[in-house]
C-alpha positions in Angstrom: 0.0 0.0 0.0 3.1 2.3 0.6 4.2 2.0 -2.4 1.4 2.3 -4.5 0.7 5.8 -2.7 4.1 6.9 -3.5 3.0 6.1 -7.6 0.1 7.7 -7.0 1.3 10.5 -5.9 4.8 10.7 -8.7 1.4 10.4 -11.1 -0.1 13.6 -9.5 3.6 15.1 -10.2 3.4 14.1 -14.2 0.5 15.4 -14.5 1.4 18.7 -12.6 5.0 19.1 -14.4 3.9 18.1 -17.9 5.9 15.6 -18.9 8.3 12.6 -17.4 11.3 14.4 -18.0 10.0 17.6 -16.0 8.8 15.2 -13.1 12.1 13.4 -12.7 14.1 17.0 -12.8 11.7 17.9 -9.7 11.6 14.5 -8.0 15.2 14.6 -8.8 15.0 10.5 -10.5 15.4 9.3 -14.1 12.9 10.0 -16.4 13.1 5.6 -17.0 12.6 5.4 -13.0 9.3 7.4 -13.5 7.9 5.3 -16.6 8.7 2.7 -14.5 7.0 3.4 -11.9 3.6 4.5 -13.5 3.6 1.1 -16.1 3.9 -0.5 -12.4 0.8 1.6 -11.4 -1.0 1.2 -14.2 -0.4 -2.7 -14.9 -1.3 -3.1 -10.9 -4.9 -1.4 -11.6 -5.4 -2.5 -14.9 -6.1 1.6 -16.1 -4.4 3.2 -18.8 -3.3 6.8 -16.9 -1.3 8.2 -20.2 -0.7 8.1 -23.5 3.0 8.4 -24.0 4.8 9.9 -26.8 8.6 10.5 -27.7 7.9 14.4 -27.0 4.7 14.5 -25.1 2.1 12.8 -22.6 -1.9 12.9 -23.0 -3.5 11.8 -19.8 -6.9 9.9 -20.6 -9.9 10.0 -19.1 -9.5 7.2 -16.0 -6.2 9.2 -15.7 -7.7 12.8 -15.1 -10.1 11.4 -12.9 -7.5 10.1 -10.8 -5.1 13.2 -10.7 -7.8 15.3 -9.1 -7.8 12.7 -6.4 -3.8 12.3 -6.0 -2.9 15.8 -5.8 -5.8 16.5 -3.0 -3.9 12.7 -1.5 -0.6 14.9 -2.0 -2.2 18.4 -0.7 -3.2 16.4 2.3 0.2 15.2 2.7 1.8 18.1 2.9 -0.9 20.0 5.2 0.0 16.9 7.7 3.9 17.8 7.5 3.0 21.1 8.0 1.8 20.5 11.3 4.1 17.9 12.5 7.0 21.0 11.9 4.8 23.1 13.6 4.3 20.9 16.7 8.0 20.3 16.7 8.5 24.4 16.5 6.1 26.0 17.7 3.8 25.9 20.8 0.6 25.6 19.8 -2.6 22.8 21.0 -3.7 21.7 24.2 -1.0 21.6 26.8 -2.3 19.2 29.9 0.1 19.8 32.9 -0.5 17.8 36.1 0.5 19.4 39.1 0.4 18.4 43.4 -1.8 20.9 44.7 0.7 23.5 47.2 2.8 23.5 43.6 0.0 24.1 41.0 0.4 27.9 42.0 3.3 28.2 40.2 2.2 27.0 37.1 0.5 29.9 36.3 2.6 33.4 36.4 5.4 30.5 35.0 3.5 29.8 32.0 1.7 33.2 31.4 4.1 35.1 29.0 4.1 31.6 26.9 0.8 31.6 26.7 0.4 35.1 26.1 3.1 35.0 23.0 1.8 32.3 21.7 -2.5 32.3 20.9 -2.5 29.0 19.7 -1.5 27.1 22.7 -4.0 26.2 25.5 -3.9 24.9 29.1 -5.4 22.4 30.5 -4.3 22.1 34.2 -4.8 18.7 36.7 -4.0 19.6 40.1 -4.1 16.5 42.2 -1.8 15.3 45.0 -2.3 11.7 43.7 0.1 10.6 41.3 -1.5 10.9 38.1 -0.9 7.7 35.3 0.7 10.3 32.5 -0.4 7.6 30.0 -4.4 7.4 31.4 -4.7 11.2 31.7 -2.7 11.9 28.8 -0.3 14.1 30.9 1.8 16.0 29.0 4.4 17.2 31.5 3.7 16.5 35.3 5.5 18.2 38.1 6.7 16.3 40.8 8.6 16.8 44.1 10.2 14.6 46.1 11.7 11.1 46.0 10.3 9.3 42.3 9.1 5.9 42.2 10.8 3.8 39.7 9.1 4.3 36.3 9.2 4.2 32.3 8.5 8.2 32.3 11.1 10.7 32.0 12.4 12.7 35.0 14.8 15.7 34.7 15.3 17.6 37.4 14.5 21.3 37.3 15.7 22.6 40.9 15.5 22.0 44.6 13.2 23.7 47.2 14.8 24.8 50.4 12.7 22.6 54.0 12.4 24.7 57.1 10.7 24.3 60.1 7.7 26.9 61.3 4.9 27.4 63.4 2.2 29.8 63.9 3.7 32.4 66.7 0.3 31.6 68.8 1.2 28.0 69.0 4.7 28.5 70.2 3.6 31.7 72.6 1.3 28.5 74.3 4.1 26.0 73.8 7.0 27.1 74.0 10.3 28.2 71.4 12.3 25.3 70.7 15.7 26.2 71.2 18.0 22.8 70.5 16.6 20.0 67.9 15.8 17.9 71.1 13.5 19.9 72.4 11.5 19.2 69.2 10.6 15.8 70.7 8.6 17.8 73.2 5.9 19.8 70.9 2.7 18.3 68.6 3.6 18.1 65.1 1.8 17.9 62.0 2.6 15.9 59.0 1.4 13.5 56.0 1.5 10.1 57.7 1.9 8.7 60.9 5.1 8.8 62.0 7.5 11.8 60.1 11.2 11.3 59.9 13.1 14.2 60.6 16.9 15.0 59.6 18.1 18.3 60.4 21.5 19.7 58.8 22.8 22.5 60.9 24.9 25.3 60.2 28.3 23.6 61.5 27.1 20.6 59.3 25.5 18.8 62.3 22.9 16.5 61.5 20.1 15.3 63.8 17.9 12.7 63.2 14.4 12.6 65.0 11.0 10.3 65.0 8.2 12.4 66.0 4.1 11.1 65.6 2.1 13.8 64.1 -0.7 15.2 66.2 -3.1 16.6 63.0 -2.5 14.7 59.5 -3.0 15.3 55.8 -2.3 14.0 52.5 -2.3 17.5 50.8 0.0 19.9 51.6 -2.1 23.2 51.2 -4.3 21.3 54.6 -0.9 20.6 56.6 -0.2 24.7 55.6 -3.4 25.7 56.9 -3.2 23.6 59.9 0.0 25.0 60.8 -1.3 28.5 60.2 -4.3 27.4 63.1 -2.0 26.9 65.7 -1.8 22.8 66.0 1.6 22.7 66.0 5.1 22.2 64.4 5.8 21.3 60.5 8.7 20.9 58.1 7.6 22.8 55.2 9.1 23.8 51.7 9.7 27.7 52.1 8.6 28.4 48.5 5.2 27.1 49.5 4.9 29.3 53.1 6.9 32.4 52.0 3.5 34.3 51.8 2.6 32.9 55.5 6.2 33.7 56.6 6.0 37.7 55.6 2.4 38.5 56.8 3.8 36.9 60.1 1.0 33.6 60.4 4.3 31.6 60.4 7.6 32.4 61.7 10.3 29.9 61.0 11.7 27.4 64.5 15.4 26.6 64.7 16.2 28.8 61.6 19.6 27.8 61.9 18.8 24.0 61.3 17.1 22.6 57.9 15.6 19.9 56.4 17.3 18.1 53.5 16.1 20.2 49.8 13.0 18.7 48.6 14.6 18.0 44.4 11.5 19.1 41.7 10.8 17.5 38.7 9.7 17.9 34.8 8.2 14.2 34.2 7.2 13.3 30.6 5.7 10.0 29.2 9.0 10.0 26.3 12.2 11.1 26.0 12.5 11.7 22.1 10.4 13.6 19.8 9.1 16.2 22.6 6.1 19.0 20.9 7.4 22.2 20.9 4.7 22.8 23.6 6.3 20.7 26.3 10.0 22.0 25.4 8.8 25.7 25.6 6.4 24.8 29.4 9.5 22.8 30.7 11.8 25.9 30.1 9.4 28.5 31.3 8.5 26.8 34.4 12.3 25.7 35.2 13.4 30.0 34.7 10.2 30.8 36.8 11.1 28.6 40.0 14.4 29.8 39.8 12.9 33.1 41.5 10.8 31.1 43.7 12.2 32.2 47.0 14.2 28.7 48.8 14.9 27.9 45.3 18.5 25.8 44.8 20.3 25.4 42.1 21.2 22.0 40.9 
């Protein structure tokens, strides 16, 4: 079937240059290789296309039927190349970005001069703490943080988020200022599961390790912000996600001098080759925009 669409469409080139000679000049083939080809074509189908001579061609009736039909075959063709160069170029369709929910915030003052430059590219955002099947949803690019499960997807990193620890300055006026990473062991906590694993890196290069049982739990991390911000006690928290607590003074941070190990952040993809312009062009934006994130590292 290949190959009778390539004759087809050499046929819709006769016809369109003229003659076989002016074919093969533009296909850049003999002029035997194309009389080849279309006696192949013809014998195949049984239909005379053309009536050769030594100085001219006369396509017949079947045949002019049919070329009307091959070059709308090759117009088709050549729309359809048209947009896999510009999908490889230019950012244009739906773009569907999953996102956990304290991180979807970013997505949007990251991606807005993208979308603003370019009118042909939408958004489509999932915000979900769950990890989203890339393949099911058909993810584009999903933003994860954290420690990644072993997977087919594509991971690269984009940078690291600084950990501190903070409470709301009504829970520690009731309970108290920590003042050494033992006396942590003393004050309620709130976390994701039950039982949080703390390891503290201090300025000397110290590090403490600590089990403490959360008081007030949560799977998403906008909750475990807001529970903090109520007064239920201590939490380990990325700074870019409580810097707006931190300067209106709900938070303040606790041991400032000691931190939690940086929380990496990932651009996950379901491929590795043949990435759509729009996914390049969202990677890059969103890597440039948490780079100003405050508590951003470098990697």
């Amino acid at each position: 079937m290949d190959d009778d669409w390539k004759r087809l469409a050499l046929f819709a080139e006769v016809v369109r240059a003229g003659s076989l000679s002016a074919a093969a000049r533009r296909l850049g083939i003999s002029t035997s290789a194309v009389s080849q080809q279309l006696r192949v074509l013809e014998q195949a189908h049984g239909v005379t296309l053309l009536h050769r001579t030594t100085r001219k061609i006369a396509v017949t009736e079947a045949g002019a039927r049919l070329a009307d039909h091959c070059q709308a075959m090759v117009d088709a063709a050549d729309r359809a190349r048209q947009q896999l160069m510009l999908a490889r170029d230019a950012p244009q369709g739906e773009l569907r970005i999953s996102a956990p929910v304290g991180f979807a915030r970013h997505v949007a003052p990251a991606l807005a001069p993208l979308l603003a430059a370019h009118p042909g590219l939408t958004l489509r955002l999932l915000v979900d703490d769950a990890m989203i099947d890339l393949v099911d949803a058909r993810v584009d690019l999903a933003l994860r943080a954290g420690r990644l499960a072993d997977s087919t997807w594509v991971a690269r990193r984009l940078c690291s988020f600084e950990m501190l620890l903070c409470a709301a300055p009504a829970y520690l006026a009731r309970a108290g200022v920590p003042q050494a990473p033992a006396d942590l062991l003393a004050h309620q906590w709130i976390g994701s599961g039950q039982a949080l694993l703390l390891e503290l890196s201090g300025a000397t290069g110290t590090v403490e390790r600590l089990r403490v049982e959360p008081r007030a739990m949560s799977n998403n991390q906008l909750s475990l912000q807001q529970l903090c911000v109520a007064g239920l006690g201590l939490t380990l928290a990325v700074r870019a996600d409580v810097e707006d607590e931190l300067r209106s003074g709900r938070l303040v941070p606790v041991l400032p001098g000691w931190r939690g190990p940086p929380i990496p952040v990932w651009a996950v993809t379901p491929q590795r080759d043949g990435q759509p312009a729009k996914v390049r062009h969202a990677a890059a934006a969103i890597e440039r925009y948490l780079l100003t994130v405050p508590g951003a590292i470098v990697d």
